[in-house]
Phi, psi and omega in degrees: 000140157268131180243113150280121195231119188237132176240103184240182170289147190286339153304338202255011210288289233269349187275341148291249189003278170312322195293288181311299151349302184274315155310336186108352182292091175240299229256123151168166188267150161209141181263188139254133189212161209195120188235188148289101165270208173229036189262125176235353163263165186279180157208164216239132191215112187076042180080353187251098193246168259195118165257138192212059181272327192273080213261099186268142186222175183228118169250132193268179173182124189211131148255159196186136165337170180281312178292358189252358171327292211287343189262005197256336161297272190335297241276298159343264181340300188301319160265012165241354167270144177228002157082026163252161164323142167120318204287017173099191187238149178211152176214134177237140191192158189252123200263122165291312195196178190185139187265116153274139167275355191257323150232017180097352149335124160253171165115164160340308175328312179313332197258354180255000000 
């Protein structure tokens, strides 16, 4: 099993969403989070400027089987990009093992 931790724009939220869906993707968790980038200018709007060191993202955490890693990345990558600075991060990392709590299950199985 794998947990994919994806940090996108928060405009780009419902069309990941909708994407991962249409893949077979229904289950994960997301926050809304404000982070640091490496974006360092302002930007000046009626004369007044706005720092936009301070970055609001929408963060995902999804886990999945092993066979479904590459189409839950692709999917990611594809529909969350807009081919500007900014458009986040994806992380991959490996889960030993998963619970259903209501009955004790373990294993991949748990994830369907």
């Amino acid at each position: 099993m794998k947990k994919i931790e994806a940090i996108i724009r928060k405009s780009k939220y419902r069309v990941v969403q909708e994407a991962l869906h249409a893949v077979g993707v229904n289950f994960f968790s997301y926050w809304d989070v404000t982070g640091l980038g490496n974006e360092k200018e302002g930007h000046v709007y009626r004369g007044i400027s706005y720092s936009t060191s301070d970055i609001q993202r929408r963060y995902l955490s999804i886990v999945v089987n092993d066979d479904f890693e590459a189409i839950t990345v692709q999917t990611i990558l594809e529909s969350a990009s807009t081919g500007e600075v900014g458009d986040g991060k994806l992380f991959v990392s490996d889960i030993t093992e998963c619970y259903r709590i209501r009955t004790g299950e373990k294993g991949g199985e748990t994830l369907r």
